[in-house]
C-alpha angles and dihedrals in degrees: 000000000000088000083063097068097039087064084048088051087045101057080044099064085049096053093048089064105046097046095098099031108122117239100251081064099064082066098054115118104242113205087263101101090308083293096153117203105281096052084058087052086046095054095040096049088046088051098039083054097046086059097054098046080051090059086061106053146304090260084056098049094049102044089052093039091050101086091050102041088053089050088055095051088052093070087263115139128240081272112038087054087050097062103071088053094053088048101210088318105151145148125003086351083065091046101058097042091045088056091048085051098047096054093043085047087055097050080052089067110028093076093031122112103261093220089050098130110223139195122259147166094277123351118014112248129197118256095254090051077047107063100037090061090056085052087046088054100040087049088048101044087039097066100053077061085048091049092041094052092035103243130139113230115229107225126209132176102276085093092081090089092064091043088060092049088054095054100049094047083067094108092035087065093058096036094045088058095047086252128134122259109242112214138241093045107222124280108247123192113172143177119250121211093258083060085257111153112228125196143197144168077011100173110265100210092054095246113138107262116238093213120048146139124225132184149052118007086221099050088050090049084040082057102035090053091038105240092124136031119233094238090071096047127081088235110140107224125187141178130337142349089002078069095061109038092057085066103045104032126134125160092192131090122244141068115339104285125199122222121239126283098271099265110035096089126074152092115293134230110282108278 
């Protein structure tokens, strides 16, 4: 799957960034709820694993996800119930064994059926929606790291699999909410990085749609994975229920999540 090895290339990009990063870094808060880096590394190397215990079975899954899973139900949070897992991995050690997991993740995939349904904490997804999800996560935890250290990230389109992402989960966001779905979904055109322009729910009948969403491919993946609130992209939103879902999406699974205050979230000034 080609998916496969844009969540390699992904994990690729992080770790670029992170080779020549001292020690005392990886603990740093980052503006994402005061994770530091290698919280971020913690929570990536748990998930990229999952998934690959999921490749392997539903028995797998379940038997690696227990403990988890049990942590959570205990009133623990995502991290706390990473850290017996990690057993005391941290720092530069994590690093190294995050980026080990996430290439042998990816050859996982790379050779799997696409269309392989898999286990997975809520509804089962196929191994194509899998492991772009594992790229979606790795993009979106990876740019509170970008914003921490200061970096902008280089985009390529390879995005357009979590924009995707973001645009099916139209009706997930609503749903997820115990709201209605509204219908049509809004029509989205975007700009890719090459300058490429990408379409979906485009009116059929060639009438002009009265709820769209206009813009660049990466601000609509920042607000559908929640790194970034509308309020500080250039995406043109207009009418219902284009509005509303801007405020509420979220292409991962999980409880409702809310985005970020408009304004807590960006890159900070060169270290």
């Amino acid at each position: 799957m080609q998916q496969a090895e844009d969540f390699r290339t992904e994990s690729r990009e992080l770790s670029n960034i992170l080779a020549d990063l001292p020690e005392a870094a990886f603990h740093e808060p980052t503006q994402f709820k005061g994770w530091t880096i290698d919280h971020v590394l913690g929570h990536l190397h748990l998930f990229n694993a999952a998934a690959e215990a999921a490749l392997r079975g539903a028995d797998a899954f379940s038997s690696f996800i227990a403990p988890v899973q049990r942590g959570m139900q205990a009133g623990k949070s995502i991290l706390e119930c990473q850290f017996p897992w990690l057993d005391g991995l941290s720092g530069r050690a994590l690093l190294e064994v995050w980026q080990k997991g996430a290439e042998d993740c990816a050859d996982a995939f790379a050779t799997a059926d696409p269309k392989q349904r898999l286990k997975w904490i809520g509804p089962d997804m196929s191994a194509l929606s899998s492991v772009t999800a594992r790229q979606m996560e790795t993009w979106a935890h990876g740019q509170e790291v970008f914003d921490h250290l200061g970096l902008v990230r280089r985009d390529s389109d390879r995005i357009r699999n979590i924009v995707h992402l973001g645009v099916v989960t139209f009706g997930w966001s609503f749903r997820n909410r115990g709201l209605t779905i509204p219908e049509p979904p809004p029509h989205v055109r975007l700009t890719a990085p090459s300058g490429e322009i990408w379409d979906w729910n485009a009116p059929s009948d060639g009438s002009a749609a009265t709820s769209t969403i206009a813009g660049s491919a990466v601000e609509f993946a920042q607000v559908t994975t929640q790194v970034r609130n509308v309020a500080d992209t250039d995406l043109r939103v207009r009418g219902e229920p284009a509005t509303t879902w801007m405020q509420i999406a979220q292409c991962f699974a999980g409880p409702p999540e809310d985005p970020p205050e408009p304004g807590t979230r960006f890159r900070v000034s060169v270290r």
